[in-house]
C-alpha positions in Angstrom: -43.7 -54.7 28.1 -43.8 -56.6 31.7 -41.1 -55.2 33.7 -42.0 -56.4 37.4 -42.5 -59.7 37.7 -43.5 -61.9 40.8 -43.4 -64.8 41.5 -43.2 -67.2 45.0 -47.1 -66.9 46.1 -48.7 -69.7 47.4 -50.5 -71.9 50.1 -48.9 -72.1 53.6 -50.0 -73.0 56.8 -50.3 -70.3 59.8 -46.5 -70.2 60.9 -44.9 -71.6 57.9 -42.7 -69.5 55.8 -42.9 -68.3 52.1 -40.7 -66.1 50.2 -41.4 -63.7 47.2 -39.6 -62.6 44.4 -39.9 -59.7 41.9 -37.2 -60.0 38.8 -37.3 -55.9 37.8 -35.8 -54.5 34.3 -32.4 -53.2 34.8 -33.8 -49.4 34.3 -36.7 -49.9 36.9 -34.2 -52.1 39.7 -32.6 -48.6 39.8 -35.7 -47.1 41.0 -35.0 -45.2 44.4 -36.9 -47.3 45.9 -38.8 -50.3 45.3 -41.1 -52.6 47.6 -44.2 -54.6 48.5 -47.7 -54.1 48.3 -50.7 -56.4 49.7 -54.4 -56.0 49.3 -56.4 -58.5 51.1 -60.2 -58.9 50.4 -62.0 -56.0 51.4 -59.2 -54.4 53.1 -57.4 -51.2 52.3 -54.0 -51.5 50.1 -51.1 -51.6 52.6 -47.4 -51.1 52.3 -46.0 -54.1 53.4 -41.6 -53.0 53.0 -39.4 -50.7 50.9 -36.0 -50.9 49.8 -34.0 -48.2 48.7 -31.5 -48.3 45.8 -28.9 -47.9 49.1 -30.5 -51.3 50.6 -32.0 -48.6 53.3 -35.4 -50.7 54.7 -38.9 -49.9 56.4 -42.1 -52.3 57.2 -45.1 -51.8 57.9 -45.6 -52.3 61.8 -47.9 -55.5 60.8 -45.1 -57.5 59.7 -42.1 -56.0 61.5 -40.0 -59.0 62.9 -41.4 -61.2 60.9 -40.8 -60.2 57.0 -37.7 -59.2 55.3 -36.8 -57.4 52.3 -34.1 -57.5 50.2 -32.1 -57.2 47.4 -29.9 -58.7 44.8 -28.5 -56.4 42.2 -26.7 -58.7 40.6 -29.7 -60.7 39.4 -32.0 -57.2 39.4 -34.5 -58.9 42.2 -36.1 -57.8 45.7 -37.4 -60.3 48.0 -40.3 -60.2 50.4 -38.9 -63.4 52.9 -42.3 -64.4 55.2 -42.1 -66.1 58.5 -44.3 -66.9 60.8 -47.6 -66.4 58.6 -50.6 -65.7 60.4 -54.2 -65.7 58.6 -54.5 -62.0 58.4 -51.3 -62.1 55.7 -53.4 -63.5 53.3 -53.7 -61.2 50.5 -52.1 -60.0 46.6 -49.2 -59.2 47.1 -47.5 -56.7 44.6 -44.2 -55.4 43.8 -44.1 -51.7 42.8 -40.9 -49.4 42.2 -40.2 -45.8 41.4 -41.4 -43.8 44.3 -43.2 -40.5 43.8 -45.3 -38.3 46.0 -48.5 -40.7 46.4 -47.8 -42.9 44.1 -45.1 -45.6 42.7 -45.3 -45.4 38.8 -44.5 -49.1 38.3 -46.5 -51.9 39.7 -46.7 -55.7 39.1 -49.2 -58.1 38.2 -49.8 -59.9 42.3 -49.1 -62.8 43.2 -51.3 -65.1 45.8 -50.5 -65.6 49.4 -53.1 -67.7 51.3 -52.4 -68.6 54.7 -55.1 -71.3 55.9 -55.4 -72.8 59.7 
């Protein structure tokens, strides 16, 4: 059964905003931590931001300043907010949760982000 789901991707201008949102089963939104994936064409997968079941956060030094996660546990939902989009954050985004050494065990189907000029 689906248990991530995202949604929020989409066309924006460099310097425009978008924001992200992945509705989790309850069972997975109590994953220690959960977060953001992007893979753009051709480029390595990056971790884009984690949150931890504490609301504890880290980002990638690519979008520091300029994304931020969060959560609401009452609706069982993270958030990637996007600002100031530049072309280079145009990729798949995906949310994943359940953190284990090298991998997370649940990932996401993507969602779109295209930044054009």
């Amino acid at each position: 059964q689906v248990q991530l789901v995202e949604s929020g991707g989409g066309l924006v201008q460099a310097g425009g905003s978008l924001r992200l949102s992945c509705a989790a089963s309850a069972s997975i939104f109590n994953s220690n931590v959960m977060g953001w994936f992007r893979q753009a064409p051709g480029k390595q997968r990056e971790l884009v931001a984690t949150i931890t079941r504490g609301g504890m956060t880290n980002y990638a030094d690519s979008v520091k300043g300029r994304f931020t996660i969060s959560r609401d546990n009452a609706k069982n939902t993270i958030y990637l907010q996007m600002n100031s989009l530049e072309l280079e954050d145009t990729a798949v985004y995906y949310c994943v949760a359940d953190a284990r050494i090298g991998r997370y065990n649940y990932w996401g189907q993507g969602t779109q982000v295209t930044v054009s000029s």
